[in-house]
N, C-alpha and C positions, 0 to 999 in steps of 0.2 A: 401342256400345250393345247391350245383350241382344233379342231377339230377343220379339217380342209374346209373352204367355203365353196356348195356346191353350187352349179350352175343355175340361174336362177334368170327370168326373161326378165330384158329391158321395160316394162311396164304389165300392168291389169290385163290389157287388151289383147296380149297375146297369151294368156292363160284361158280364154274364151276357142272352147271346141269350135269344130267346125257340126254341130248337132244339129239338131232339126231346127231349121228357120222358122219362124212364125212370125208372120205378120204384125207387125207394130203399127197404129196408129201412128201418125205426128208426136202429137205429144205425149205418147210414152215413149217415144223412140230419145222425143230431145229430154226427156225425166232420167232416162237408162242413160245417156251419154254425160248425163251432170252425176249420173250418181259414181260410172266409170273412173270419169275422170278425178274427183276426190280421192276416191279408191288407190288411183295411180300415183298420188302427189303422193298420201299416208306412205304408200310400197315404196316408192323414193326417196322418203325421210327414214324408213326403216334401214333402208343399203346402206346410206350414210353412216346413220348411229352405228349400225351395226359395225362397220371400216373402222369409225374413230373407235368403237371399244375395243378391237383387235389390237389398235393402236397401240390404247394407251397400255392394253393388257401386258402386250410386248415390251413397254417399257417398264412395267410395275417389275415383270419377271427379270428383266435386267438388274434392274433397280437392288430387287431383294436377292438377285446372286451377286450383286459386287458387294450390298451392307454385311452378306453372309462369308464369303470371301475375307475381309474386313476385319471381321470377329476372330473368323478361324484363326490368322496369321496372328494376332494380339497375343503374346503370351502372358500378359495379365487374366486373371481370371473373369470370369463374369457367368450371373447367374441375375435373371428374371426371377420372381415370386409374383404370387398373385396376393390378395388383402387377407388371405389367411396363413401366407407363407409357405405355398405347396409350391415348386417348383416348376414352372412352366418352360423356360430353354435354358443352358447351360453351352456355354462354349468347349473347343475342345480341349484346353487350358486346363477346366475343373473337372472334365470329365478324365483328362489324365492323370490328376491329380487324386482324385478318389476311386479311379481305379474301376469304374464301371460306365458299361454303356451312355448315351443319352436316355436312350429309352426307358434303361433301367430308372434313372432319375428323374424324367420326368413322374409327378405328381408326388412326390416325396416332400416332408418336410423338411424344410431349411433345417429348423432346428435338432433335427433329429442324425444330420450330418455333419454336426459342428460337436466338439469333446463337451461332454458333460461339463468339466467345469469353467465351458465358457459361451454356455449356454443363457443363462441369463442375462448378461451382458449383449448376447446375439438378442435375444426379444427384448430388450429394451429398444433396440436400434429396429426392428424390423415396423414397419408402417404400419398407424395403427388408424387408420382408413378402413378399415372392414366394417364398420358402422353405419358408412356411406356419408359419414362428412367429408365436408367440399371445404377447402380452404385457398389461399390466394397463392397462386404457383413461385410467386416472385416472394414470399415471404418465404416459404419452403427451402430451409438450409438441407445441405449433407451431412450426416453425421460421421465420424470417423473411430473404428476401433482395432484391435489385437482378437483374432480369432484363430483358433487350430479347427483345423476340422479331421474327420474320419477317415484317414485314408489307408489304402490297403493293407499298406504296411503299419499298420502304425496310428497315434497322431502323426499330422504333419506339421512342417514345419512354422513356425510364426507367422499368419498373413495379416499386411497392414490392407483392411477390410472400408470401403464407403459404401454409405451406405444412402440410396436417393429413393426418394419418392417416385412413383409412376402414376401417372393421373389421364384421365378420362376427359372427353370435350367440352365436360363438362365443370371440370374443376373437382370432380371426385380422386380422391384415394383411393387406387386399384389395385396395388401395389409396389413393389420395392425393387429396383436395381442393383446389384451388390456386380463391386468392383477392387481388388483386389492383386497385391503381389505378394509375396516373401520376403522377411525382414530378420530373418534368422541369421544368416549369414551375414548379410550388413550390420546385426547387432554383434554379433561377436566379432565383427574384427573390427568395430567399433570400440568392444570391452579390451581386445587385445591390444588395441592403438592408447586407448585409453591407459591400462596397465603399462604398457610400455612407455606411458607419458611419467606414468609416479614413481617406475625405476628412475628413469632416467632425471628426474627430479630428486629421488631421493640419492642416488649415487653423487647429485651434484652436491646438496647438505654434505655427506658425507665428504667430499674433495675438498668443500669448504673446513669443515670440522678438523678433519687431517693437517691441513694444510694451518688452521688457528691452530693445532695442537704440535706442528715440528716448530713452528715461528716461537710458540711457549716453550720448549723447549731449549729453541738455540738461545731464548732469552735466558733460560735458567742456567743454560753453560757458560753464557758471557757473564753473568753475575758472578757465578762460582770462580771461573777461572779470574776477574778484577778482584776477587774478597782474596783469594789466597796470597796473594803481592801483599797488603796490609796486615794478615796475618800474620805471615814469615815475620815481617817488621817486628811484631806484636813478637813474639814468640824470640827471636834473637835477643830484642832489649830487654825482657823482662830474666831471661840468663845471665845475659849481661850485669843487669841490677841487682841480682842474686850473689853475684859473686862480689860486686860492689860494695854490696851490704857486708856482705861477710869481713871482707878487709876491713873496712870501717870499723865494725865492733868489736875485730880483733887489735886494729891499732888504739882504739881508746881505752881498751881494756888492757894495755900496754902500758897507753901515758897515764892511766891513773895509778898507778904501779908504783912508777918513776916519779910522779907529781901530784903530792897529799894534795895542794891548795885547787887544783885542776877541778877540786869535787863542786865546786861552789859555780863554775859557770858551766857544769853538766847539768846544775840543777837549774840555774839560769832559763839554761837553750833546750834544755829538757831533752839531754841527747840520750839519758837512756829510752824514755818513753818513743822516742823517735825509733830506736834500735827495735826495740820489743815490737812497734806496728809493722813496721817495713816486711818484716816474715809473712806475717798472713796475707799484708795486701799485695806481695809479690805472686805471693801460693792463689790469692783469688783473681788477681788478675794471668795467671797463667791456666787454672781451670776455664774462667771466660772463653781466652784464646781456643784451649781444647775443645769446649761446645760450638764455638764456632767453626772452628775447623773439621769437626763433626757435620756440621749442618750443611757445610761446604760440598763435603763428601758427598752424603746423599742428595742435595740437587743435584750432581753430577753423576749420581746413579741412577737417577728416575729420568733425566733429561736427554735419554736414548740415544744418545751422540756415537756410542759403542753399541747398536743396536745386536750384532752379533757376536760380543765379547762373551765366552764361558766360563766360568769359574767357579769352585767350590763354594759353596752358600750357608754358612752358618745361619740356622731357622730360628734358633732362639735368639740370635741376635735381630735379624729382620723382623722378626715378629714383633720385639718389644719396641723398637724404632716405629714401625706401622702404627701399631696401636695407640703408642703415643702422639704420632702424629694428628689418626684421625678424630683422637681424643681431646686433642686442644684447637682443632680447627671449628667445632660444635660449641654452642652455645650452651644446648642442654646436656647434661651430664649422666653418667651411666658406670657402675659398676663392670669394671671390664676383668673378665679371671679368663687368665692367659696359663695354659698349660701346655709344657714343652716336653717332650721325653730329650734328657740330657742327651748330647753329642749327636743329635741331628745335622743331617747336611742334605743340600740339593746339587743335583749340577746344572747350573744353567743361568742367565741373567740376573744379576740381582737387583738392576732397576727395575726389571718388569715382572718377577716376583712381590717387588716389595708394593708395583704398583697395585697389584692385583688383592693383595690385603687390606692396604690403606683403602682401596674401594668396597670390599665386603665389609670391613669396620665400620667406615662410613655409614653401607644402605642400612646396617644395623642400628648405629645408635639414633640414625633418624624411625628405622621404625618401634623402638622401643620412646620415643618421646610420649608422655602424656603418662604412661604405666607409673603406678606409685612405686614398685622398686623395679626400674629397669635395669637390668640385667642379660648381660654380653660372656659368654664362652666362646673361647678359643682353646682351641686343642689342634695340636701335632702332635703325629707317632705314624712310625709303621705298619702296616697294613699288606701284609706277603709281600709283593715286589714291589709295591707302590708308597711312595709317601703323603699322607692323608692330612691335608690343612681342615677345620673345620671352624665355623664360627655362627653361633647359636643364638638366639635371643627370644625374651619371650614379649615380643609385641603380637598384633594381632594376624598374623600370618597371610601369607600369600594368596589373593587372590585365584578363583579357579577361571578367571581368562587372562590372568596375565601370562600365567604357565607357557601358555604356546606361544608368546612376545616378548616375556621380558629379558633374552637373549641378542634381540632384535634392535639396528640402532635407531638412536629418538625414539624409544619405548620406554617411556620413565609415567609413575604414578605420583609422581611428587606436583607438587602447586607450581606455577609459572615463575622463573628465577629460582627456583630450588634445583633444578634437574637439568640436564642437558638428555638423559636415556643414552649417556656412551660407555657409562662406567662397566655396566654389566656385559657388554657388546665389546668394548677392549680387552674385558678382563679375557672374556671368552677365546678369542682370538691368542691372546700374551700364551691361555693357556697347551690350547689347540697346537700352538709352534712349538711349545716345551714336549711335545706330544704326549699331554694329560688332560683333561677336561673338569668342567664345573658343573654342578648338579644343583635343583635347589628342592626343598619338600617341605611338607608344613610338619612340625612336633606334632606328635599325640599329647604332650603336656600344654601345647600352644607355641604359638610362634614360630618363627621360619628356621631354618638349615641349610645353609648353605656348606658345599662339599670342593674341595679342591684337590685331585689328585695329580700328581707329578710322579712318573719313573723315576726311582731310587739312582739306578744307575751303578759301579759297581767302585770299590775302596780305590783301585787303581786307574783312578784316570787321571787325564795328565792335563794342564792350563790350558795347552792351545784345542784340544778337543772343541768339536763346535756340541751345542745344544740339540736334544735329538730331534726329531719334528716328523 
């Protein structure tokens, strides 16, 4: 604040003692009253100025307590530099945030309170006006970056950092402005909003995929359940014709008995050759029937309709049904050696056991494509209380990032139209409810292993038992 203003006389003339008189001529008396009176106007131009700079000083000091005021309350950051990047003011934003005085920071370098490694990126931004070029203010962009700086605890958190020029009357580079918030927290619940967008996208694939895979299903039940109506059909008449047959050959083998000349239009009608084929094509058309009615069956095992039906599991029968499945649904071809320890049993679903094979066969014989003798093991046997499905191959083995995915659904390594990525993600699941699990590791001799174990379960269980989980 300026300093009281002291009393001071209305003009020159009364600053004049009342001291010794002396006699003036004329005209130095009127010389001394021209020189007074200039004296007087100067002393009254000086009151003035002097009032208006009071003035304006009062306003400046308003001025700079409200822009100060201003600063303070902004919780964004802000920091002044000079053209070498020492710190000249700091808000109190930064100074909370690093955790020290003003005073302590002023004359510091900027760069010396931002984290080492994102310091260079801070001097690329900072003004490079220290050389005392002038350039056009209106060309003069902000630059904008990601800075952590030093603070007490710590780095601190992500600041989205501008960074502007400061310039002189003259159009000099004098320095830099940096203005700043945090971006830490908006980045992460940005990543979390984010993440939560590709659950909830991948839960929907997935609703969709479920939902294509019960519709394939109930197709597969309506199929099975219209095929077994024409079956039956198939299967009555061809007993029927059986015993047809048999009559037939017994009465003509009768009237050729009774009637020598009978032999001449046998040979005619050619009724024994007729006798002689009718056996086999009854016997192959009643095997037919039985593969179909076979095939019948298992659509109607894998087509989950009985999702919680239990029942004893003959393994060596499912195994070799599996394999052969996913043996002739494959193009390319593979040595498949299936070994069973005799009178194996599981308790638990056998459509979704047998799906869980048909799937490991599968990713098998496709990863053994290209090998000049590819080759597929399968092994079950007991293993202490568990029963151990295994199936081997020696293609070129598992990937070391698919490990932590290939569990995962829409995680497949196959080409576009080869895969869906649910086979290993079902199987997982089918096995998870049987309460057993699947494993996969790579051979020491080459190629993958996959593992399937299932609880054994015990001699006496009984049909309606449900599956353990």
């Amino acid at each position: 604040m300026t300093a009281e203003r002291r009393d001071r006389p209305d003009n020159i003339l009364a600053l004049t003692g009342s001291g010794l008189e002396t006699e003036l001529t004329d005209n130095q008396e009127s010389v001394w009253r021209d020189v007074v009176k200039r004296v007087d106007e100067v002393y009254s131009d000086l009151l003035r100025y002097e009032a208006d700079l009071e003035r304006k000083n009062a306003e400046l000091e308003e001025a700079q307590s409200f822009i100060s005021s201003v600063i303070a309350s902004v919780s964004d950051i802000l920091v002044v530099c000079d053209e070498k990047g020492l710190v000249l003011q700091a808000n109190p934003a930064f100074v909370a945030l690093l955790g020290q005085t003003e005073k302590e920071l002023m004359g510091q370098g900027l760069l010396d309170l931002v984290v080492a490694e994102d310091r260079e990126q801070a001097r690329r931004h900072l003004c490079a006006g220290g050389s005392g070029e002038t350039r056009d203010r209106s060309s003069d962009k902000a630059s904008d970056c990601e800075l952590r700086f030093l603070a007490e605890r710590g780095p601190s958190d992500v600041m989205a950092i501008n960074f502007s020029g400061r310039f002189d009357h003259s159009g000099r580079c004098v320095g830099s402005v940096l203005t700043g918030r945090p971006i830490g927290e908006l980045r992460r619940a940005y990543q979390a909003l984010h993440g939560a967008h590709l659950e909830l996208q991948q839960a929907q694939r997935k609703l969709i995929e479920q939902e294509k895979m019960a519709s394939l299903g109930r197709l597969v039940a309506g199929v099975a359940h219209e095929l077994n109506n024409p079956i039956s059909f198939v299967y009555g008449n061809v007993h029927v014709l059986d015993r047809y047959r048999k009559s037939l050959a017994d009465y003509f083998a009768e009237e050729a008995q009774r009637d020598a000349g009978g032999g001449e239009l046998r040979g005619k009608y050619r009724i024994d050759s007729i006798l002689a084929d009718l056996e086999p094509l009854i016997e192959g058309t009643l095997e037919g029937a039985k593969r179909i009615s076979e095939i019948v069956k298992n659509l109607r095992r894998i087509s989950f309709n009985r999702a919680h039906e239990a029942q004893k599991i003959d393994l060596e029968r499912i195994l070799t049904t599996a394999t052969q499945w996913a043996a002739r649904a494959k193009k390319n071809r593979a040595v498949i050696d299936l070994d069973v320890e005799p009178g194996l049993s599981v308790w638990g679903n056998e459509g979704q056991i047998h799906q869980i094979v048909v799937n490991l066969v599968d990713n098998a014989i496709d990863a053994v494509r290209g090998q000049k003798k590819p080759h597929i093991a399968v092994r079950a046997a007991f293993i202490g209380a568990e029963l151990e499905i295994s199936v081997a191959d020696n293609g070129p083995g598992i990937a070391d990032v698919a490990f932590d995915k290939m569990f995962e659904p829409f995680f497949t390594t196959k080409t576009v139209g080869e895969g869906t990525g649910l086979g290993l993600w079902i199987s997982y699941a089918i096995a998870r409810e049987h309460g057993g699990s699947i494993s996969a590791a790579n051979r020491e001799s080459g190629g993958a292993l996959f593992t399937l174990r299932l609880p054994a379960g015990s001699d006496d269980q009984t049909e309606d038992r449900q599956p353990p989980r």
